[in-house]
N, C-alpha and C positions, 0 to 999 in steps of 0.2 A: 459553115464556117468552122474554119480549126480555131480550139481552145487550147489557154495553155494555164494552168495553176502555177501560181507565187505564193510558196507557205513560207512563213515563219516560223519560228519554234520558242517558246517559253518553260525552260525546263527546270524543275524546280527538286533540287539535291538534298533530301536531309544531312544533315554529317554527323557523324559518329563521335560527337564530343561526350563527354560522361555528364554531362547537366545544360542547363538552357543555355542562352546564346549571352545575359545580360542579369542571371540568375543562378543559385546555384539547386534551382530544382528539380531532379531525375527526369529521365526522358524515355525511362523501359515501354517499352510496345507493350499493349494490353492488361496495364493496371487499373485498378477498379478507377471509373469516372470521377474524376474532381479530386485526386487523391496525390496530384503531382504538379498541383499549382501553385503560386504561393504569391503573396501579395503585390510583389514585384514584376510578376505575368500579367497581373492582374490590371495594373496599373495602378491600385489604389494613392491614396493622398502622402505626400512624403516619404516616397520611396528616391532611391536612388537606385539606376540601373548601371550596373559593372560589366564592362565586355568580356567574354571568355576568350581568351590570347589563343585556344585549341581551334575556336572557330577562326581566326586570324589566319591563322597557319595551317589550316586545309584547302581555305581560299586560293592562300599563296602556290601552294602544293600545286591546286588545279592551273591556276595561270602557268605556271612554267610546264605543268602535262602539255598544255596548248600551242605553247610558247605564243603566249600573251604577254601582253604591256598587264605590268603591274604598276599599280596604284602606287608612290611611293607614301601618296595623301591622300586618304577618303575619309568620308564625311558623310555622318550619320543623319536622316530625317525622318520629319515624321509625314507620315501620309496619314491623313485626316479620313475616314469614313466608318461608316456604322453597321456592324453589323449583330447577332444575339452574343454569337463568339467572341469577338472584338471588344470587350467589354469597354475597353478605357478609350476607343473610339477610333486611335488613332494608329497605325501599323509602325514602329521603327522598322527603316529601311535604308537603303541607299539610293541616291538618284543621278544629280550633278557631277559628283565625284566617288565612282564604283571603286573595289578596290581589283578588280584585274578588268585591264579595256579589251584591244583589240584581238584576234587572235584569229586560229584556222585550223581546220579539224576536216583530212583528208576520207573520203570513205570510198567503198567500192558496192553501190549497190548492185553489180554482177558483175561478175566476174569478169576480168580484163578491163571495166566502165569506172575511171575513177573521177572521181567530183569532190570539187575541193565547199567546203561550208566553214562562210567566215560567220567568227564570234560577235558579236557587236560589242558587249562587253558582259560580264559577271558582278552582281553583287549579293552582299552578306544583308539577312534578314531575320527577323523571325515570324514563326507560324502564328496563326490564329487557332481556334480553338473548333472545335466541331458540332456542327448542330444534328442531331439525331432525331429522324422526323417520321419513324416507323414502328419506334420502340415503348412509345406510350401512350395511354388514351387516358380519359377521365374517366367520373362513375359513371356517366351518361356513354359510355365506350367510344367516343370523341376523340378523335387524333390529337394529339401535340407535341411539341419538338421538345425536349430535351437539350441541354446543352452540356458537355462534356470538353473543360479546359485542362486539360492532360497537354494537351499539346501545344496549347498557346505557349511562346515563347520558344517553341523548338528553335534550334538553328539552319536555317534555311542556305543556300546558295543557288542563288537564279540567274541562270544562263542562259544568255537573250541574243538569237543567231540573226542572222540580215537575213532579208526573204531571197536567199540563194538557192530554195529548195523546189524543184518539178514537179513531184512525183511523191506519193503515198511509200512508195518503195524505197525510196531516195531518203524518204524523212526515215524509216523503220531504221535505214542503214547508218544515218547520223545520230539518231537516240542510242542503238547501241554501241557507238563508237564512244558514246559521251559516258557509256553506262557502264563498259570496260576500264575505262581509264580514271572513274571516280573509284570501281574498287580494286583494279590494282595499285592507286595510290591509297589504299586504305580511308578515303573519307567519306566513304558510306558505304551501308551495305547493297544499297540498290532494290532491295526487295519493294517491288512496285505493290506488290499484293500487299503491304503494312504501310504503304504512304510513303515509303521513304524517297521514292522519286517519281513526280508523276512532273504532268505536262502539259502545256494550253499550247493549242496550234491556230495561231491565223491564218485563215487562208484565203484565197481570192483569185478571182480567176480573167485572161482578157483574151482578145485575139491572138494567135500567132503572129507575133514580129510587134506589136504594137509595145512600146515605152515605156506609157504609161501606167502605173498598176489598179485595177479595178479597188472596189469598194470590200474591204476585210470583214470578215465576220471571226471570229473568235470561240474554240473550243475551249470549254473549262475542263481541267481536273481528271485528263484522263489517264488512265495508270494501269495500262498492260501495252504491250505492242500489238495486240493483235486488236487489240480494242483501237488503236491510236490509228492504225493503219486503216481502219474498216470507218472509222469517224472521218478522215479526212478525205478518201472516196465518197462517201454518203454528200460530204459540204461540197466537194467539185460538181460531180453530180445534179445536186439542187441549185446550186448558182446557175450554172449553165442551162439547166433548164427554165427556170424561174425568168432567166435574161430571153432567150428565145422565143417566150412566150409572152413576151413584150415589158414583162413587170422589171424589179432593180433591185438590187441587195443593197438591206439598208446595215449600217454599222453597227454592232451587237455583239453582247455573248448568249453563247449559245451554247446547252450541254446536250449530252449524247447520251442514247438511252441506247444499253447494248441490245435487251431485249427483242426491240422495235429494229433496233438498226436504224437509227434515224437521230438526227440533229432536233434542238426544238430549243426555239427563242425563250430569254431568261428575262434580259434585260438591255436596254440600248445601251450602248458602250461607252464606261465614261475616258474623257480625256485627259492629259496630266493635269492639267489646271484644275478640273475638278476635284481632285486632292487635298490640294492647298499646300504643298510640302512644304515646309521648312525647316531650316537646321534643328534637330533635338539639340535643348539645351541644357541636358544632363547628361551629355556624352563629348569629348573634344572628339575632336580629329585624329585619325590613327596616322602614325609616321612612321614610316619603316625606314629603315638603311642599308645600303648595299651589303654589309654586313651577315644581315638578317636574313636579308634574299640568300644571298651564296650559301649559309648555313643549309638552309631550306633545300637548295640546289646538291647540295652535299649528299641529303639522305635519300633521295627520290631512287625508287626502283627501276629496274627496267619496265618502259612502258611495251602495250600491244604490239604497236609496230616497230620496236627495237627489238622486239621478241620473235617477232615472225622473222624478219632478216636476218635474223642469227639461226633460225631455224633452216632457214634456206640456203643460206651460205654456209655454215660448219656443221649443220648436220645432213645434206641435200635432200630434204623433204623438199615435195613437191610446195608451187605458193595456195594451192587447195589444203594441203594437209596442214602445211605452218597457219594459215589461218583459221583453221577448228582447233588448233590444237592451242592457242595464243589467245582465243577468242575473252576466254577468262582465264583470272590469275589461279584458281584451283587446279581447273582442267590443266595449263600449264606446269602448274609444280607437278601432279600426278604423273603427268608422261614425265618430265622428267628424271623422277624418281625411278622409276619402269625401267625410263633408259641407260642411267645407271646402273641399276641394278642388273641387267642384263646385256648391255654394252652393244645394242644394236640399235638404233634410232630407229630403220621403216619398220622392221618389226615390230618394237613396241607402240610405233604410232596404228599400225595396222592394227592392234590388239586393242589399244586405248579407243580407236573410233569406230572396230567393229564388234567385238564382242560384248564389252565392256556397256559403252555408248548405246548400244543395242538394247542390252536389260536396263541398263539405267531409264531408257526411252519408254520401256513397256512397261517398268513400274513407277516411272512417272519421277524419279530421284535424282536429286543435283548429284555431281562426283564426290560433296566433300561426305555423303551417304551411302555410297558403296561398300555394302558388307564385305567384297576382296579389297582390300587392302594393295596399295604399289607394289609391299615388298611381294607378296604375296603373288600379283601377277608378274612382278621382275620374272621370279624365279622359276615361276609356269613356263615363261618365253623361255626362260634358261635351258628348260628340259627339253623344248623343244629343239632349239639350236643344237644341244649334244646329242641329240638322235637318242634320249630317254624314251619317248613320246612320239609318237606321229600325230598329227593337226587330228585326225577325228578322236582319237585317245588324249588330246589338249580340249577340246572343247568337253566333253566329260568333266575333267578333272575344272576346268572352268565352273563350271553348273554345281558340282560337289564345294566347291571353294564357296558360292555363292548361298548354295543353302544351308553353311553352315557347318557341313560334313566334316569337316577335318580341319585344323591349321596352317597347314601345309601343301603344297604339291608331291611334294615328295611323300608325305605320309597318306596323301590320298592315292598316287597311282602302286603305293604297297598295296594297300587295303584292298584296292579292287585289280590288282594283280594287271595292271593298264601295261607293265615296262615294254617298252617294244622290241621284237627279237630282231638280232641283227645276224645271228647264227645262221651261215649260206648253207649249211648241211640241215638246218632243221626248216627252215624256208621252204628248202629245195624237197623236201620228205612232205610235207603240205601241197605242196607243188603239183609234185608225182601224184598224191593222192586223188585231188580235184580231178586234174585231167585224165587217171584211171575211171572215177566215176560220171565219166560226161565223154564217152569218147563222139555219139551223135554232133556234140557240140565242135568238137577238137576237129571232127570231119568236114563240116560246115566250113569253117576258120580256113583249112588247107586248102579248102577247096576255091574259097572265094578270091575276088581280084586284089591285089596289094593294098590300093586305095580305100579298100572297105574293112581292110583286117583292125584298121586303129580304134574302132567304133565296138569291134567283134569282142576287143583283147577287154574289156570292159565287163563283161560277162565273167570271165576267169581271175579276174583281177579282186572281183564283188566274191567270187565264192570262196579265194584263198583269205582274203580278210576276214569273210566271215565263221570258215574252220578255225581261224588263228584266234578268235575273239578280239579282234582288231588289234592285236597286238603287232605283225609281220608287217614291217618295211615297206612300203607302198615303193618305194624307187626301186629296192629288191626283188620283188613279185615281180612287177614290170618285167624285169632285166629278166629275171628264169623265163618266165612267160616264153616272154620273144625267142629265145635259146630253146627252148624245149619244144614248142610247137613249132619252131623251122622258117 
C-alpha cells in the first residue's frame, strides 16, 4: 500500500521585544537562573498583568508579512494546566479570537516545485519557564529537576499552519520561509539554538487518495531543522510501520531524542477542553484601527520574495542565485553592499556565494561574522574588473583580506607585488622565454592535430604564469601563445 503523511506545523516565534509580554521584566538569553522573573511572571496574588503594545505590533508585522486577516479584536485567555515551570498554573494565551487569522506562505521545496501552506491562524502568548533535569542531584547523588523561570513570560507568537504539508522536505522548506520573514521583519532573531523559535510537528499518516486523516501523534519542542526534518521521518516511518503490523496510532505527544533518532511517547494528548480556557480577567480585549494597521503597513521592509523578484528582474540574477542570496536579510544587504560597491550584480553574487559563502561554510560563521568586510570585497571585485588582478591573484588577496593581513585589496596586492602585467612587450619576453626553454614541448604542440592543440596550450599557459608569479594576463598569454606557436 502507498502512504501518504499529513503534517501540521506548530511554530513557536520568540519576539524581540525589550521585556516580557505582560511585564516589564528582561528577557537577555543566558542570565543567571531565576534572576529575570518577577512576581508578575510569576503569577503571584495581586498582581496585575499589562500588555507590551512591541509585542502587539510584531504580531501585526507578521500578519501582513503573510498577508493574513488581522484580528481587528482579540482576546486574551487563560489555559489552565500544571506544570513545575508554570508556576501560577495557568498559560495567558489566545484562542477564540487570535490576533492575525488566515493566511498563506508559498515555498519552493525544489526547485521549479512550488506549494502553497496556508496559516490557520497566529496568536500572542507567553512562555513558560524551564525545567532543568540533568543539572542537579542531592547528597545521596540523586537526580533532580531544577527549575529556571527566566523565561516565563517571554513573548511568544504561535503560528499554527493547516495540515497542507507532505513531506519532511516540504515542512524544512515552510519553517524556513517562516524563519526568513520573522527576521527580515526584525521580530526575532530566530536563533533556534537559544529557544527563540522552535517547533511541535503533528504528523499522521493514511493511504494514498484516501480523505480522511489518520490518528496525529504530536512532536514537542524541536529546535534545529535538521533535528525537525529527521523527527518527522523517524514518526512517518513508525506510523506506517506500526499500522502494517496490525497495531494503531494512538493520539499523543511525543519527544524526539536526536541521539537515538527516534520518537518516544511522553504523554496522551490533551484536547482543548481539557484546558478549560477562559477569558483572563485582568486583561480587555485589544482593538486596533485601520489606522494602526496602515501605520504598521507603512514601515514593513521589503520581504524574501519581493527581494528575490527584484533580484531577478533589475539585476538578471539567475532565480537560483536570487534565492541564496534573499534567503536572509544579512546575506542580502551584504551582496548588496558588494554590488554597489563594485557596480556589477553576477560578479558580486559570484564572489558572495563562492568564495565568501565557502569560508564562511568551513568555519562554520553566519555573514554578519565575516572578517572581509562588503566594502572590502566591493573593491577586491573592482580590481578585478579593471584588469589590477587576475582571478587566481583575487583569490590570494581574498585569503590575505581574510586572515587579517592587510585592510585593503589594494594594499594587499602592493605588498605582495600581486598587480597584474598587462605590458604586451614584457608578456610577450616571458613568452619567448618559456618556449626557448621547452622547445620538446613546442614540437609536440606543432606536431599534433588541431583538435588536441587546446588541451596542449595549457602546458605553456601554467609555465608563463608561473615565470610571471602569476602576475601576466591570462587572456594575454592565451593570445601570444596561439600567435607564436603557429
Amino acid at each position: 500500500m502507498e502512504w501518504e503523511a499529513v503534517i501540521g506545523l506548530e511554530i513557536h516565534v520568540q519576539l524581540a521585544t525589550q521585556s516580557k509580554i505582560f511585564s516589564g521584566a528582561g528577557i537577555a538569553f543566558g542570565a543567571e537562573p531565576n534572576t529575570q522573573a518577577c512576581a508578575i511572571d510569576l503569577g503571584l496574588p495581586g498582581i496585575l498583568p499589562v500588555l507590551n503594545e512591541s509585542a502587539v505590533e510584531m504580531a501585526v508585522k507578521f500578519g501582513l508579512g503573510v498577508e493574513a486577516e488581522i484580528g481587528m479584536k482579540s482576546v486574551f485567555e487563560r489555559k489552565n494546566y500544571f506544570y513545575p515551570d508554570l508556576p501560577k498554573g495557568y498559560q495567558t494565551t489566545q484562542n477564540d479570537l487570535p490576533i492575525v487569522g488566515k493566511g498563506i506562505i508559498e515555498v519552493e521545496p525544489e526547485e521549479g516545485k512550488i506549494r502553497q501552506v496556508r496559516i490557520h491562524h497566529a496568536h500572542l502568548e507567553e512562555d513558560a519557564g524551564k525545567s532543568l533535569h540533568e543539572t542537579f542531584t542531592d547528597e545521596n547523588g540523586r537526580g533532580m529537576t531544577g527549575i529556571d523561570l527566566n523565561r516565563a513570560g517571554t513573548p511568544l507568537l504561535e503560528i499554527v499552519s493547516e495540515p497542507d504539508i507532505r513531506s519532511a522536505k516540504e515542512a524544512i522548506a515552510y519553517i524556513k520561509a517562516i524563519h526568513s520573514i520573522v527576521t527580515y521583519l526584525g521580530i526575532s532573531d530566530g536563533n533556534m539554538a537559544e529557544g527563540s523559535m522552535r517547533c511541535d510537528a503533528n504528523v499522521s499518516v493514511r493511504p494514498k487518495g484516501q480523505e480522511e486523516y489518520g490518528t496525529r501523534a504530536e512532536i514537542k519542542n524541536i529546535n534545529s531543522f535538521k533535528f525537525i526534518e529527521k523527527a518527522i521521518n523517524h514518526e512517518i516511518e513508525r506510523q506506517i510501520e506500526l499500522i502494517e503490523d496490525g497495531g494503531r496510532v494512538i493520539q499523543e505527544t511525543r519527544l524526539y531524542d536526536s541521539e537515538k533518532n527516534e520518537t518516544r511517547s511522553m504523554r496522551s494528548k490533551e484536547e482543548a477542553n481539557d484546558y478549560r480556557y477562559f477569558p483572563c480577567p485582568d486583561l480587555l480585549p485589544v482593538e486596533l484601527d485601520e489606522a494602526y494597521i496602515e501605520h504598521i503597513r507603512s514601515e514593513m521592509p521589503e520581504l524574501p520574495k519581493q527581494k528575490k523578484q527584484r533580484f531577478i528582474d533589475e539585476l538578471g540574477l539567475s532565480s537560483y542565485d536570487a534565492d541564496v542570496l534573499s534567503a536572509t536579510r544579512p546575506m542580502a544587504e551584504y551582496f548588496e553592499q558588494v554590488k554597489d560597491r563594485c557596480g556589477d550584480a553576477k560578479l558580486a553574487a559570484n564572489w558572495v556565494m563562492g568564495e565568501l559563502a565557502g569560508q564562511l561554510n568551513k568555519e562554520s560563521l553566519e555573514i554578519e561574522q565575516s572578517p572581509v568586510s562588503s566594502v572590502q570585497l566591493g573593491d577586491l571585485v573592482k580590481r578585478v574588473m579593471d584588469d589590477t588582478i587576475n582571478g587566481k591573484a583575487a583569490k590570494q588577496v581574498f585569503a590575505a583580506l581574510w586572515a587579517g593581513e592587510g585592510t585593503s585589496a589594494d594594499e594587499i596586492i602592493e605588498a605582495k607585488g600581486l598587480k597584474q602585467v598587462t605590458d604586451t612587450g614584457a608578456i610577450a619576453a616571458v613568452v619567448d622565454e618559456v618556449l626557448a626553454n621547452n622547445p620538446q614541448q613546442v614540437e609536440q604542440y606543432q606536431a599534433a592535430p588541431e583538435d588536441k592543440r587546446g588541451k596542449m596550450v595549457g602546458f605553456f599557459v601554467g609555465q608563463v604564469m608561473k615565470a610571471s608569479k602569476g602576475t601576466a594576463n591570462p587572456q594575454m598569454v592565451n593570445q601570444l601563445l596561439k600567435e607564436k606557436l603557429g
